[in-house]
C-alpha positions as CSV (number, residue, x, y, z in Angstrom):
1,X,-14.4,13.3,5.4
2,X,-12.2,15.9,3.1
3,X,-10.7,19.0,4.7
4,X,-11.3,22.4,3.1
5,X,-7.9,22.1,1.7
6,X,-9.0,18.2,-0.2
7,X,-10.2,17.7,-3.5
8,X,-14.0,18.6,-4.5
9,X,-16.8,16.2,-5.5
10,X,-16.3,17.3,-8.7
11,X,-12.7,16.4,-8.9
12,X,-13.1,13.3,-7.2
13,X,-15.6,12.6,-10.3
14,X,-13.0,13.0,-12.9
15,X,-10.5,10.8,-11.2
16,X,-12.6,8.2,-10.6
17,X,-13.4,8.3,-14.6
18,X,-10.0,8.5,-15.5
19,X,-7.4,5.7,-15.7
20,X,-5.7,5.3,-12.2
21,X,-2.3,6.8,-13.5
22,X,-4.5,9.8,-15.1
23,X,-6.5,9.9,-11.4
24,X,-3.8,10.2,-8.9
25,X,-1.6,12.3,-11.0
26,X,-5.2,14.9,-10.7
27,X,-5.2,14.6,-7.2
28,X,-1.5,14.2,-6.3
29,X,-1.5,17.6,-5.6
30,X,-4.1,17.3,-2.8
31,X,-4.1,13.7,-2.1
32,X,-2.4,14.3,1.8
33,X,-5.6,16.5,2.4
34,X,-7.8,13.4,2.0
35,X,-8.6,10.1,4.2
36,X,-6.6,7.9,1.5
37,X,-3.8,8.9,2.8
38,X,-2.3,6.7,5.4
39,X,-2.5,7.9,8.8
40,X,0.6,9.0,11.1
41,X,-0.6,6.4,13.8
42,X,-0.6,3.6,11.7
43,X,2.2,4.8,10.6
44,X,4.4,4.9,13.8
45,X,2.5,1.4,14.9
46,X,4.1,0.3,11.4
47,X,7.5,2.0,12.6
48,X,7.2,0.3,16.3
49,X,6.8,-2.9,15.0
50,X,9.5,-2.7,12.3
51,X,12.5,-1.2,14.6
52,X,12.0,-5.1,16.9
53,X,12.5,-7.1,13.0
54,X,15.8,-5.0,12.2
55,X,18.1,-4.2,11.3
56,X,17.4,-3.0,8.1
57,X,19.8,-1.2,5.5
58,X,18.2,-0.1,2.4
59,X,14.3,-0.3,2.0
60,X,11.9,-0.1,-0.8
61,X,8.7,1.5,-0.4
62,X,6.3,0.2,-3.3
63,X,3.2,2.3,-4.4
64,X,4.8,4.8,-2.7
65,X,2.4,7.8,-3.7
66,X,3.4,11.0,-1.7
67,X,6.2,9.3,0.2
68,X,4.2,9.0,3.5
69,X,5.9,5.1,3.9
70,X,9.3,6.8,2.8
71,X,9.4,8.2,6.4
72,X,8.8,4.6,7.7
73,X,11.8,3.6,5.7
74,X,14.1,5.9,7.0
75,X,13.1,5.7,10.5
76,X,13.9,2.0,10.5
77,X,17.0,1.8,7.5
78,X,20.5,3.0,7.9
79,X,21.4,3.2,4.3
80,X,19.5,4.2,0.8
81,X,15.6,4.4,0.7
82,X,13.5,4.1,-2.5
83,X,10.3,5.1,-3.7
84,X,8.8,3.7,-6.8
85,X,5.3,4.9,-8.3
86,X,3.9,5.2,-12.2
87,X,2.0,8.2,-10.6
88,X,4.7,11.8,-12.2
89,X,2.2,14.1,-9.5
90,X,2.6,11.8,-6.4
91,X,6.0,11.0,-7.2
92,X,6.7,15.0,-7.2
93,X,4.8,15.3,-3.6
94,X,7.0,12.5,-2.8
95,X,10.0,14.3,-4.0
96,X,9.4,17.4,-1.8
97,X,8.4,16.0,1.1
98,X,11.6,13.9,0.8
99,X,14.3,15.4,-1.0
100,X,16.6,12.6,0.0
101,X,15.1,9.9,-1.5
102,X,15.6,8.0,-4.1
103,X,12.6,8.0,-6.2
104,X,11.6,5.7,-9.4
105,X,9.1,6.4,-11.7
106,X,7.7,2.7,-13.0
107,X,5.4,0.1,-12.9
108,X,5.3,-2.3,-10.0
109,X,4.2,-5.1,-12.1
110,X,7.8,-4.9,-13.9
111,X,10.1,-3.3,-11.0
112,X,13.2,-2.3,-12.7
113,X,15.6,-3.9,-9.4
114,X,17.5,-6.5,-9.1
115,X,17.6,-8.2,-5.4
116,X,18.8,-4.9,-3.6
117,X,16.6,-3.8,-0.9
118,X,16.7,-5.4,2.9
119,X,13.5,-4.5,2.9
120,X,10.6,-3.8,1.0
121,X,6.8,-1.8,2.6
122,X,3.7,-0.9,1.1
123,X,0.5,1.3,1.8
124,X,-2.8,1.4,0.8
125,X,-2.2,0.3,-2.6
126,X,-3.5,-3.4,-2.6
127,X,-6.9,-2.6,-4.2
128,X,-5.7,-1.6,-7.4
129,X,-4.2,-5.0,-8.2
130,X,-6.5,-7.6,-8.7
131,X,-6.0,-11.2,-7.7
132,X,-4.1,-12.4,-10.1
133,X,-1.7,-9.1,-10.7
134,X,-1.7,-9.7,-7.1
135,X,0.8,-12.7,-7.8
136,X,2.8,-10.5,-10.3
137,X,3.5,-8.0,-7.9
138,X,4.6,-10.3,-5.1
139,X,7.1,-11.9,-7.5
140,X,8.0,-9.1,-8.2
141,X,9.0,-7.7,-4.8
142,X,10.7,-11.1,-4.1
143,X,13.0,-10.5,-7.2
144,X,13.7,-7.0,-5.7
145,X,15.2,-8.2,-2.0
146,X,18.0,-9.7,-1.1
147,X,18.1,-13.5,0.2
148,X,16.6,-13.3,3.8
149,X,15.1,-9.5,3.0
150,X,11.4,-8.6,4.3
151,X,8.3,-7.5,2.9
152,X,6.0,-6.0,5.1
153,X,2.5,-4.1,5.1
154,X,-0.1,-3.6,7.5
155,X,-3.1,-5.5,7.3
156,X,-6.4,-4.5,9.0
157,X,-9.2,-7.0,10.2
158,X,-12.2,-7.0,7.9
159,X,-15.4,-5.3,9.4
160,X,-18.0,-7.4,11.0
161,X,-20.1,-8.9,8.3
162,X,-23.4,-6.3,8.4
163,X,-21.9,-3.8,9.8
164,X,-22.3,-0.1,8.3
165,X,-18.3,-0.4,7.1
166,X,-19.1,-3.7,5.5
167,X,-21.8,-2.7,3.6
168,X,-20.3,0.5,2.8
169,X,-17.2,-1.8,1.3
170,X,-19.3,-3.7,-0.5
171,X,-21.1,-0.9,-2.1
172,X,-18.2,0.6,-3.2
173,X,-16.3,-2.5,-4.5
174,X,-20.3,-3.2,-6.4
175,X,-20.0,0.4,-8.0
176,X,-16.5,0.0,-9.3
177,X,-17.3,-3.2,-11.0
178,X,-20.1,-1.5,-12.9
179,X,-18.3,1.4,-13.8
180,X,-15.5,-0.8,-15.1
181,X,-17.7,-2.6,-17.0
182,X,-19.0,0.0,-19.4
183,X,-16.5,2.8,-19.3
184,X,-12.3,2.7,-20.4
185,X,-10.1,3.1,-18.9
186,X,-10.7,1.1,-16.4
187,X,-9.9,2.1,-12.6
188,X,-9.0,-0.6,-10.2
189,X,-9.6,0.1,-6.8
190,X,-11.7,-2.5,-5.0
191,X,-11.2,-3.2,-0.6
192,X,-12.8,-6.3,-0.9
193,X,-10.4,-8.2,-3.0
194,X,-7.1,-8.5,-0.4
195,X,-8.1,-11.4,2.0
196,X,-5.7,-12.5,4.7
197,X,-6.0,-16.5,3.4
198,X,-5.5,-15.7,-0.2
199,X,-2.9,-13.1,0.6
200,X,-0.9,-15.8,2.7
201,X,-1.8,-18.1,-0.2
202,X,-0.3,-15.7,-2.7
203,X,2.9,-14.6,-0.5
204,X,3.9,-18.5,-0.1
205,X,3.5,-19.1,-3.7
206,X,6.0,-16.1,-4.4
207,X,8.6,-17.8,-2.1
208,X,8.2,-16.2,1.2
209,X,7.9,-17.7,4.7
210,X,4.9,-15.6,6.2
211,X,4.3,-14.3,9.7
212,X,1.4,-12.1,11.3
213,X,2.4,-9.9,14.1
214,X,-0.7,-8.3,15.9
215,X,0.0,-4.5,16.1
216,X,-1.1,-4.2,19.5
217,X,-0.8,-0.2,19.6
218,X,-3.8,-0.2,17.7
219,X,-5.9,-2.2,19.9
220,X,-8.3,-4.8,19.6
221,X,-11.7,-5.8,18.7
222,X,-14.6,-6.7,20.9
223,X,-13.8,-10.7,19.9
224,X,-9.8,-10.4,21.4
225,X,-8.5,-10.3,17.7
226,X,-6.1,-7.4,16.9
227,X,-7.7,-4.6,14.5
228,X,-4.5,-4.9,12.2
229,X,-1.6,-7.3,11.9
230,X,1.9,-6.6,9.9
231,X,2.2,-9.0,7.5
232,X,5.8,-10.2,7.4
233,X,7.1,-12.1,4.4
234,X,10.6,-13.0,4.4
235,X,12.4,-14.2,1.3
236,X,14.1,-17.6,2.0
């Protein structure tokens, strides 16, 4: 899965007993050298699908890690983008792989904005808020746009139930909640907690007005369902 380049076992280990601030600021410095990084086609699928919502001025990218949604942001804003992130190491990979940016070191549970951005993207960070910090950080983000702005992330289809991917889900989200449960810090990360329902549910109770737009670019399962849809949450 890694590249000769990516982090060891070893150093996967410590992360994974560290707090998640303490663990990506480890592997910040070779966290684009791993699969957790989000990948340039879903990327530009992300891109494709944002450029027919627009226009767009200045954008947000939340969680943004090493900056790889930054490049989303300004391939689809005309004015100012943001990154925000409580990781110091992926906020500095984020800061040279785009010098431009604006970049915010905080908490997105307490985003220091007020309702700036046009539009607001995320990646890959949903499993280290659990349900109910789920609803914080949607507030959040709504208190950071401007009336009619737009939050969007991509959302894949869950794996068929039994399926090698689902089990291997399950087994991961199983081990986290035992190692939460007897060591501290604790380090959120589960894929199994970030449901299309409840995350519609959860949206709607922040004050957007939801849509689902298949990503077609990225195909679709044997059923006729797409494999990922953009979530689109406008604020009313």
């Amino acid at each position: 899965m890694f590249t000769p380049q990516g982090p060891t076992l070893r150093e996967l280990t410590v992360q994974a007993l560290s707090s998640v601030e303490r663990g990506y600021d480890l592997l910040a410095e070779k966290f684009d050298a791993t699969p957790f990084r989000t990948s340039d086609r879903l990327l530009t699928s992300v891109t494709e699908s944002l450029e027919a919502l627009g226009p767009f001025t200045s954008g947000l990218d939340v969680c943004c890690g090493t900056g790889a949604g930054l490049g989303v942001l300004r391939s689809v804003c005309a004015g100012r983008v943001t990154g925000v992130d409580f990781s110091t190491g992926m906020l500095d990979g984020a800061r040279l792989a785009h010098p431009g940016a604006t970049l915010v070191r905080a908490d997105a549970l307490a985003l220091p904005f007020g309702p700036v951005f046009d539009l607001a993207v995320s990646f890959g960070a949903f499993g280290h808020f659990l349900p109910d910090a789920q609803r914080t950080l949607f507030a959040q983000v709504h208190a950071s746009l401007r009336p009619g702005g737009t939050f969007a992330f991509p959302l894949p289809a869950p794996p068929p139930v039994g399926s090698r991917l689902y089990w291997a889900l399950w087994g991961f989200d199983a081990t986290m909640r035992v190692r939460n449960a007897v060591l501290r810090p604790p380090f959120v990360m589960y894929y199994r907690t970030f449901r299309l329902a409840d995350v519609r549910t959860r949206l709607t109770d922040a004050g957007f007005e939801v849509t689902l737009t298949p990503m077609e670019s990225l195909g679709r399962r044997e059923d006729g369902s797409p494999r990922c849809r953009l979530v689109v949450a406008r604020k009313a």
